[in-house]
Legacy VTK file of the C-alpha trace (Angstrom):
# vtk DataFile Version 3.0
C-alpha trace
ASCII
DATASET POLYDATA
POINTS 118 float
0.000 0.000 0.000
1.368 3.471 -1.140
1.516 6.340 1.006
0.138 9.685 -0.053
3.253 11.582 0.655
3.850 15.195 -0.018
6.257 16.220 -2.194
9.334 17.660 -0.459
10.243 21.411 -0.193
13.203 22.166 -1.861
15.552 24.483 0.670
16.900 26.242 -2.895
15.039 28.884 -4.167
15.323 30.726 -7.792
16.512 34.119 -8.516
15.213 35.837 -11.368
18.849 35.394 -13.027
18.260 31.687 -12.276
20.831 31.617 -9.855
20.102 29.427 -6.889
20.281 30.680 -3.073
20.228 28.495 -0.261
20.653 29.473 3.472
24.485 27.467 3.207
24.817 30.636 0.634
25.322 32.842 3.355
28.999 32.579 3.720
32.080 34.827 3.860
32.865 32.229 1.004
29.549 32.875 -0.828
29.580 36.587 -0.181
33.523 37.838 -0.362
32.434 41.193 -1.255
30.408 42.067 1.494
32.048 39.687 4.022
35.807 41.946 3.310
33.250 45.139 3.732
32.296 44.397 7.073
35.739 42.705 8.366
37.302 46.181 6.752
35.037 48.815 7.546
33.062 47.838 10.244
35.821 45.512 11.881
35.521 46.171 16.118
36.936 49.129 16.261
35.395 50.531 13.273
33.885 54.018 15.121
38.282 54.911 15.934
37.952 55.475 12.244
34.269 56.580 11.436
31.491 57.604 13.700
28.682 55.630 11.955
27.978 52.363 10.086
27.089 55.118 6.969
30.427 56.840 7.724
32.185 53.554 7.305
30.189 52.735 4.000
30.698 55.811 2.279
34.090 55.734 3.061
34.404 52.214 1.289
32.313 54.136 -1.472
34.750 56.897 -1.772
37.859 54.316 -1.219
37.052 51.889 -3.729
36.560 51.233 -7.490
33.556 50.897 -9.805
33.654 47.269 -9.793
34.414 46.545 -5.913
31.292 48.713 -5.702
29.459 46.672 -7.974
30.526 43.462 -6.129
29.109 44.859 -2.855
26.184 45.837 -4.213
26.078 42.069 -5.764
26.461 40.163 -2.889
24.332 42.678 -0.640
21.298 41.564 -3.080
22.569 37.824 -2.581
22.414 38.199 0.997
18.615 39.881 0.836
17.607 37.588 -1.252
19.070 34.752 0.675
17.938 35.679 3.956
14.308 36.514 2.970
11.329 35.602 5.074
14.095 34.948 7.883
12.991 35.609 10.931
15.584 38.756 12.574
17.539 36.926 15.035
18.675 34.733 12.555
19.117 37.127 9.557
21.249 39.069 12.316
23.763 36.144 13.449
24.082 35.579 9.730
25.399 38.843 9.151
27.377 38.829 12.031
28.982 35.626 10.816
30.109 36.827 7.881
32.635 39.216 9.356
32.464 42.832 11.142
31.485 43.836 14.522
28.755 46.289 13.675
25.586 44.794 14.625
22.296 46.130 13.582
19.251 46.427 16.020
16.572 46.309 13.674
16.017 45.406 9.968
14.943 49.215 9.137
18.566 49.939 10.581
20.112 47.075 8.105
18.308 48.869 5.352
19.143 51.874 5.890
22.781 51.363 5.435
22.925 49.457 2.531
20.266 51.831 0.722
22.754 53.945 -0.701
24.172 51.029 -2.726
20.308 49.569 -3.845
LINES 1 119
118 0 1 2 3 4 5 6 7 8 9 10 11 12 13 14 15 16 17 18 19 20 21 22 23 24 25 26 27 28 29 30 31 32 33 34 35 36 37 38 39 40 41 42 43 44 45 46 47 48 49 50 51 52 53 54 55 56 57 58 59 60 61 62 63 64 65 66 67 68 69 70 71 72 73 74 75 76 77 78 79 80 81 82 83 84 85 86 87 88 89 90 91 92 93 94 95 96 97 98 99 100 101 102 103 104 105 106 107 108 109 110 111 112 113 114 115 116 117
């Protein structure tokens, strides 16, 4: 006798550029961009060097090239996308892990900083 069994739930989901994202994506590996961002700009004693999270973003904005840029910007969407419908305890330790000290106290704040790169 066969079971009626539902059909699994795949833990991948697909981008609209086809690319998958799975919560393993989450990574300094995965994201090497925006893992280097936060271990170099918002590193423990980021605020010696800038008073703010934004400080310490536009800095890297003014610092770096067109295509570092880009790659931030990249792997910030990765992470988003990633780490949607997460609930916030868990989208923040997975930030954390990925390097940096800086850690956010709400989602809004999150957003906030990385809006000048959307």
């Amino acid at each position: 006798m066969k079971r009626n069994r539902k059909p699994r739930r795949s833990l991948t989901r697909r981008s609209p550029s086809n690319a998958s994202v799975t919560a393993t994506a989450v990574t300094a590996s995965a994201l090497p961009h925006l893992s280097a961002f936060l271990s170099g700009y918002l590193h423990q004693d980021f605020f010696l060097d800038h008073p703010t999270p934004g400080a310490a973003l536009r800095a890297f904005l003014d610092e770096s090239s067109h295509a570092e840029r880009r790659a931030l910007q990249r792997d910030w969407s990765r992470f988003l996308e990633a780490t949607h419908g997460w609930a916030w305890r868990d989208v923040r330790r997975a930030f954390a892990d990925l390097g940096g000290a800086w850690l956010p106290a709400s989602r809004a704040a999150l957003a906030e900083l990385f809006s000048v790169i959307n």
